[in-house]
Each structure stands twice: as structure tokens, then as C-alpha cells.
DRENRO-757383 format. One line per 4 residues: number of its first residue (from 1); their letters; for each residue x, y, z of C-alpha. Coordinates in pm, whole numbers. Example, Ala and Ser with C-alpha at 12.3 -4.5 7.8 and 13.67 -1.06 7.14 Angstrom:
2
1> as> 1230/-450/780; 1367/-106/714;
REM end
This chain:
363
1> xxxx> 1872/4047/-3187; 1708/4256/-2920; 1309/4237/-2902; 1212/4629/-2868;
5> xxxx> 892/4695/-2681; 696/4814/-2941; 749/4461/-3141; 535/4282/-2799;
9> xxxx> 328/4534/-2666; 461/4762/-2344; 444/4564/-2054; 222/4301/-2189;
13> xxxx> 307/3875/-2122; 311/3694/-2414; 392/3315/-2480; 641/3167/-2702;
17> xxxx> 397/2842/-2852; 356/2663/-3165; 8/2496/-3231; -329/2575/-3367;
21> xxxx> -623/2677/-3195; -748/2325/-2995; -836/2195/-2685; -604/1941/-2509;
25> xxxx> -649/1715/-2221; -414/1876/-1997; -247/1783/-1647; -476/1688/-1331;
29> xxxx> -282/1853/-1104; -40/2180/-1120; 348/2153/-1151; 399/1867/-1371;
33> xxxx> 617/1898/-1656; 560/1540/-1809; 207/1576/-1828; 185/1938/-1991;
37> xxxx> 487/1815/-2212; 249/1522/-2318; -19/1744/-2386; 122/1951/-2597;
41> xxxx> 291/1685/-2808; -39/1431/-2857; -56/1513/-3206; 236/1401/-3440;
45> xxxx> 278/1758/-3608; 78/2065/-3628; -316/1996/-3687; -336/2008/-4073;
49> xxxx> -15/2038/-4169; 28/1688/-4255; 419/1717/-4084; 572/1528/-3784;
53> xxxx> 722/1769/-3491; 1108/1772/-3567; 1321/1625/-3272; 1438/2026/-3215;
57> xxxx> 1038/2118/-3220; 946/1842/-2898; 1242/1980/-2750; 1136/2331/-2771;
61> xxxx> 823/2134/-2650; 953/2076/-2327; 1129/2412/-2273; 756/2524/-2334;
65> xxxx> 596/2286/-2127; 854/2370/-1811; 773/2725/-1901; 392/2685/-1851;
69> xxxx> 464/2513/-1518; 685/2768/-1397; 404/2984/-1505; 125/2836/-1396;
73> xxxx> 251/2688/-1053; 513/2914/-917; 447/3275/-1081; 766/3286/-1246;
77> xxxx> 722/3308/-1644; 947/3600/-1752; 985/3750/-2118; 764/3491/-2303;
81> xxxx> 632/3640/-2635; 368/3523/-2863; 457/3329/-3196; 165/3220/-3509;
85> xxxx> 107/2914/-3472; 229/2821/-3851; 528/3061/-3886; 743/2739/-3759;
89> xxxx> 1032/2708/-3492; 1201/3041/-3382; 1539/3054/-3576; 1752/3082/-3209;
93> xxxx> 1677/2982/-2886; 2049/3029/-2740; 2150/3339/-2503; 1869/3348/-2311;
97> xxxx> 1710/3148/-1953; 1495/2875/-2085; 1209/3113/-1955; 1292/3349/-2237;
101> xxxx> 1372/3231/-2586; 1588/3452/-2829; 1340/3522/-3103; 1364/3691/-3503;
105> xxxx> 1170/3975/-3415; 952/4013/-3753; 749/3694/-3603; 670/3825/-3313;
109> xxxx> 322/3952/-3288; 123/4176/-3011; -105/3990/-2739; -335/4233/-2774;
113> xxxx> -381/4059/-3128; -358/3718/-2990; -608/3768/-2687; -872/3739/-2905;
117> xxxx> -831/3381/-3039; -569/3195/-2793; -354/2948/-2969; -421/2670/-2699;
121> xxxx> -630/2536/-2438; -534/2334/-2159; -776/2188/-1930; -688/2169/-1589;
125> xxxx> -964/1942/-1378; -1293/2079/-1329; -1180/2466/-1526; -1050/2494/-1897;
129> xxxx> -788/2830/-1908; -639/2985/-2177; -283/2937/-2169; -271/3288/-2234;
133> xxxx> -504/3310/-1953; -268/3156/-1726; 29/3366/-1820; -172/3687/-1837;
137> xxxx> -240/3635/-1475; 98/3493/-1331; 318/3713/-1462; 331/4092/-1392;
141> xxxx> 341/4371/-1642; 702/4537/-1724; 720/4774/-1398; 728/5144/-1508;
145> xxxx> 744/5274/-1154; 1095/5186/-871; 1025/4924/-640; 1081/4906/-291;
149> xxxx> 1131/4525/-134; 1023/4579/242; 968/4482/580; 734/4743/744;
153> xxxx> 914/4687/1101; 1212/4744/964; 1378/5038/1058; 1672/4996/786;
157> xxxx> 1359/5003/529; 1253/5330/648; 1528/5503/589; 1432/5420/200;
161> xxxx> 1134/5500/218; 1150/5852/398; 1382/5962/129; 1175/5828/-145;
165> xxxx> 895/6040/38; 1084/6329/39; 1207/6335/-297; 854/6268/-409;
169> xxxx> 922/5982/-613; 620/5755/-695; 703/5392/-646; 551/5096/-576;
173> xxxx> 626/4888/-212; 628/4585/-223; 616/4370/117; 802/4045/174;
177> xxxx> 683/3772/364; 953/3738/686; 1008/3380/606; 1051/3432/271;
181> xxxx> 1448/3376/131; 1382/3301/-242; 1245/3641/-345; 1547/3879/-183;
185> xxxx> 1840/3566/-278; 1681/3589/-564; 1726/3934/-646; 2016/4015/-445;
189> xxxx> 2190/3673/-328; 2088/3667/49; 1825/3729/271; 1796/4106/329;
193> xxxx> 1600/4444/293; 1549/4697/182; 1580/4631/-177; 1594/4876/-484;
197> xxxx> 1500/4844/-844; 1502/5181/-1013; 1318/5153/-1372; 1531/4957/-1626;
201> xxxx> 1797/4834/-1398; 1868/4575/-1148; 1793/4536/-823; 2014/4603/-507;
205> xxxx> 2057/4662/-141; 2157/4830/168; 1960/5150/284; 2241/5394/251;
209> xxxx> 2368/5352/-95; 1970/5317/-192; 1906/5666/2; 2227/5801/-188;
213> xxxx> 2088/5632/-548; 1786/5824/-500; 1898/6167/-362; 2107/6195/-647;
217> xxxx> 1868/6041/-932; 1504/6228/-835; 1434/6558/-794; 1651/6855/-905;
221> xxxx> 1930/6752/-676; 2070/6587/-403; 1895/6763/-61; 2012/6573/231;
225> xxxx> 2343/6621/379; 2590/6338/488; 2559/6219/854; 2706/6482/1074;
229> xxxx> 2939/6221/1301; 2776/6366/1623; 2995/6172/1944; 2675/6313/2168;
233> xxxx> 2392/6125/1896; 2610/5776/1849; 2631/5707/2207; 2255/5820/2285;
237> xxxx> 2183/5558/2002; 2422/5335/2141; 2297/5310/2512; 1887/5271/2413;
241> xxxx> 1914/5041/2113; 1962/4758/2364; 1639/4863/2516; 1469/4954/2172;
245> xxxx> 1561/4600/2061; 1389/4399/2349; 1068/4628/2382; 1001/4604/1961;
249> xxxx> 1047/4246/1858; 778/4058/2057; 526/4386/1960; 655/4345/1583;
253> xxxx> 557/3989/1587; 245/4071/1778; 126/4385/1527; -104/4324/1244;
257> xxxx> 210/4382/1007; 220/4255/663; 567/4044/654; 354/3849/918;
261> xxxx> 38/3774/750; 106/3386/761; 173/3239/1042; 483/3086/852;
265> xxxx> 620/3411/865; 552/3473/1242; 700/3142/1339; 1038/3223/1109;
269> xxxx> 1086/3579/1318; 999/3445/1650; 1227/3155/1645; 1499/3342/1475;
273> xxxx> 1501/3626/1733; 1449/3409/2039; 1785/3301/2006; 1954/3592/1957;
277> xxxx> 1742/3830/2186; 1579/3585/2441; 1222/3467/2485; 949/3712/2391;
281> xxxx> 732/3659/2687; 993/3734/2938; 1108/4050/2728; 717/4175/2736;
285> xxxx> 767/4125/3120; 1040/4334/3134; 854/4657/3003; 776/4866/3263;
289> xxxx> 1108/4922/3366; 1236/4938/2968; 1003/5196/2948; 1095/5410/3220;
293> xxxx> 1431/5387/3101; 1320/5477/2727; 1153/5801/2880; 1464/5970/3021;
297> xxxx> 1698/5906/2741; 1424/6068/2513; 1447/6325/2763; 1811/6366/2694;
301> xxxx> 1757/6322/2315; 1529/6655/2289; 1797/6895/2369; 1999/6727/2107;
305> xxxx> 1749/6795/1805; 1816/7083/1648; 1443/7157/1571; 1145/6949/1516;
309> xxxx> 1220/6901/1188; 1596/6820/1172; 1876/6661/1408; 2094/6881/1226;
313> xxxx> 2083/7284/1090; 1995/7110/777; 1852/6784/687; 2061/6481/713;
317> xxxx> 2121/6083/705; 2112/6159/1077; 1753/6219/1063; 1672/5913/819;
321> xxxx> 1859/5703/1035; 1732/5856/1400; 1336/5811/1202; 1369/5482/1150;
325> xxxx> 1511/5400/1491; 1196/5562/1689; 927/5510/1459; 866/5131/1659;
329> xxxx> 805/5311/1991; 509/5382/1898; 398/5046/1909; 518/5046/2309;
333> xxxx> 272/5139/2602; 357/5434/2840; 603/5605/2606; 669/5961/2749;
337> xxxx> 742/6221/2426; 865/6497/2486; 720/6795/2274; 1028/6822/2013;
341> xxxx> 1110/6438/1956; 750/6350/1920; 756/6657/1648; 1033/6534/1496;
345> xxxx> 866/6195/1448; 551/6324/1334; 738/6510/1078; 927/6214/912;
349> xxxx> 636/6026/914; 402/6304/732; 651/6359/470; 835/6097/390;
353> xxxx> 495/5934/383; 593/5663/629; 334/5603/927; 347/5551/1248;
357> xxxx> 186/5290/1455; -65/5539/1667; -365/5321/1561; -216/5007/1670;
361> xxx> -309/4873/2012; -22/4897/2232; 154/4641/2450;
REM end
């Protein structure tokens, strides 16, 4: 039977338990299934009930107790709802991850109701938290807004997020760390972004078909045209991405950007890259003359644009795509603009609410 949100509460965690209100001596140290298992199982049945646990009670037990860990330890506890602690053991537990019990939904009951006298205590250490607590601050509320899996550098990602912009769709970003592979396998089965998840639905990839999803699902219609094909554009973008390639990557890794905050992530991009594009140091070296090439093929681009606010008479993949591609030059020292591109960038940037890296010291 489905659980409707107005049986849990919108967007509120809740925690599938069954045990009066008590405090137990819980596991020293996070991630351990045997001792949370233990702890919720010292008693023989439920405090003044004068019954044992049946065997299929311990082993919803230790679903429970791997629940709290995943919970607790790795910020992974998904649909857990709230039972009283003497209605007994949920009629069904089948058809669902062990994260997420199938439940009768008469016996379900709000947090909001059970907030205000928690079911059970563990004590962890030194601190004593309210399983509740615990699952009130590891897992997040239902999302009611898209979200937008990111890597700020990336120029595939901007091509997302400029069309989110200029549909005006409110959504939440949400950065991933660059050595981070769980999150986007997780959602998507490999390594990549950007990644989609419109309200209600699941989660995929690839910039174009999440610039098509959201032309055609915000707004009153779709606005942007499909790329135009240009033979004079592809081979301008052909002949500098070579040079775009070697002058970003070494300033990416070098900028204050998010998917680098640990230096975990910074070692993953470096290492990765090196091998494919050649040793940053000796590519930083290499600037001055980069640059000077950058400058006259953004010379040659200008003619090309039909105004500073389109590639194209009207707007266009082409300009998503051309957006993302310049939008890191503005990490690089000595970049030349000439008065339409630099426009054109400023444009993108201002509405599809996307900005550039002006305020970053440049290399």
C-alpha cells in the first residue's frame, strides 16, 4: 500500500522503531551494526509488556539497527517513518530497500507528534542523541525544488544551468566533490555531470537532453532553437579547444572552486588530467604564447556572433554551448575581448545567472 504524504508529514524523516521511551547504552564508536543491534535488543521484549521479541521482531531489529548506521554514519537513511512503540511489528516489510520498510499506513503517525517525546535514546560516548535526533539531521527533507548535480568548471554543467536561468526556474545546485564517484554512480551509474532531478522523478544526465527536459517543461514554451550546424562556428571551436583545454585545467585546479574544497578532490583532478593533458606546470609555462593565440581566434569569433546577445538571429544551443566553452577564460591572464564576445559573455552570465570568474585572481 502506498504511504501518501499527508499520512508522515511533507518532507519530514521519520523512523520505523519499536520500543518505549528509555535510554540505552549505545555503540562507542559510529558504524557498527553489532553494537546498535545489541542495544536495541538488551531487553527480552518491550519494557512492560511482559513478552519476549519474536525471532521476526530481532530481525526487524537488525534491519533497524543497519538503518541507524546507515543513518548515523554515512547520511543515507531514506523513507524511514515513525511507528508507536506498542502498536507491534509492521504487517509487511517486503517490496521495499531495507532502508524503507513497506508499512499499513493507519500506524503510521506524524514526527511532528513524535518530536516531542522520542521513542529511544542512544548514547554515543561523551553526547546522548535522540535517534530521532540523528535521523532528523542526516537525512534531507523530500526536495520540492529540481536539482542540479555540478561541477562549477564544468563547461557541460553550464549549459544546464544557463537554460535553467533563462527559463527562470528556481532550483537548488548542488556541488560534487571531483573525487567523488558514489554520489553521480549512484544516481546515474557512472561518474558524470551535469545531473537532473526534476520534482518527483529520477535523476539523469547529459547537458543536452537536460537543456531540452527543461525548455520544454518550464515556462510557457520551449524558447531556444536547435543548434544551427554552422561549418564556420565548429571549426573555430575545433581549432581553440586544444588551447582552451591546456590554459583551464591547471587554473581550475588552482581556483578557489567548490568540487575542490578537499584536497582529495584536487589530487583526483590533477592526477587524472596529467595523464591525459600533460603536466600542469609545464602547461602554465606555456601561456603566453596560448594566449596570444586565444586573442586572434576571438578576434575571428566576433564577426561570427550575430549580436551580443545571440550566435544566431535567435537564441540557440549554439549559444549554451559557445557560453560554457568561454566562460573559463576568464580565469586566464592577458585575455584580449573584443567588444561583442566579451558582451556576449556578460550576457549569458547575467541571465542565465551563471558567473564569471572576474573576481578570481588570474594566472
Amino acid at each position: 500500500m502506498k504511504v501518501k504524504d499527508e499520512d508522515v508529514g511533507v518532507g519530514v524523516p521519520e523512523l520505523l522503531i519499536h520500543r518505549s521511551a528509555e535510554e540505552l547504552s549505545g555503540p562507542q564508536a559510529e558504524g557498527d551494526d553489532r553494537a546498535l543491534y545489541a542495544a536495541l535488543t538488551a531487553s527480552a521484549g518491550p519494557p512492560g509488556t511482559g513478552k519476549s521479541y519474536s525471532g521476526a521482531l530481532k530481525m526487524f531489529l537488525c534491519v533497524l539497527a543497519h538503518c541507524l548506521q546507515l543513518a548515523i554514519s554515512a547520511h543515507l537513511a531514506r523513507d524511514v517513518f515513525a511507528l508507536h512503540p506498542h502498536w507491534g511489528f509492521p504487517p509487511s516489510m517486503g517490496g521495499r530497500q531495507t532502508t524503507a520498510c513497506v508499512r499499513d499506513p493507519p500506524r503510521l503517525i506524524p514526527m511532528r507528534h513524535v518530536l516531542a517525546d522520542p521513542l529511544v535514546t542512544i548514547k554515543f560516548a561523551s553526547k546522548s542523541l535522540s535517534v530521532f535526533q540523528c535521523i532528523a539531521m542526516s537525512t534531507p527533507a523530500v526536495p520540492t525544488r529540481p536539482q542540479l548535480y555540478i561541477y562549477d568548471h564544468c563547461p557541460f554543467c553550464c549549459r544546464a544551468r544557463v537554460a535553467l536561468g533563462l527559463k527562470k526556474v528556481e532550483y537548488d545546485v548542488l556541488f560534487l566533490a571531483n573525487h567523488d564517484e558514489a554520489t553521480p554512480v549512484g544516481l546515474v551509474g557512472s561518474k558524470q555531470a551535469p545531473i537532473f532531478v526534476p520534482v518527483g522523478e529520477k535523476p539523469f544526465p547529459e547537458s543536452w537532453d537536460i537543456v531540452k527536459y527543461v525548455d520544454e517543461h518550464y515556462g510557457s514554451g520551449a524558447i531556444l532553437q536547435p543548434a544551427s550546424g554552422r561549418e564556420d562556428l565548429a571549426k573555430w571551436i575545433e581549432t581553440i579547444m586544444p588551447l582552451l583545454v591546456t590554459l583551464y585545467l591547471p587554473r581550475f585546479h588552482a581556483a578557489p572552486l567548490p568540487e575542490f574544497t578537499l584536497k582529495e578532490s584536487r589530487d583526483y583532478f590533477k592526477n587524472k588530467k596529467e595523464k591525459s593533458f600533460g603536466s600542469f606546470s609545464e602547461n602554465i609555462a606555456k601561456s603566453p604564447e596560448l594566449v596570444k593565440q586565444v586573442n586572434q581566434l576571438l578576434q575571428e569569433l566576433e564577426p561570427m556572433l550575430h549580436s551580443g546577445h545571440a550566435v544566431n538571429a535567435e537564441l540557440s544551443y549554439d549559444d549554451l554551448d559557445l557560453f560554457g566553452r568561454l566562460r573559463g577564460l576568464t580565469l586566464v591572464k592577458g585575455v584580449a575581448w573584443p567588444a561583442k564576445v566579451r558582451e556576449f559573455l556578460e550576457y549569458f552570465s547575467e541571465q542565465g545567472d551563471v558567473p564569471l570568474y572576474d573576481n578570481v585572481v588570474k594566472i
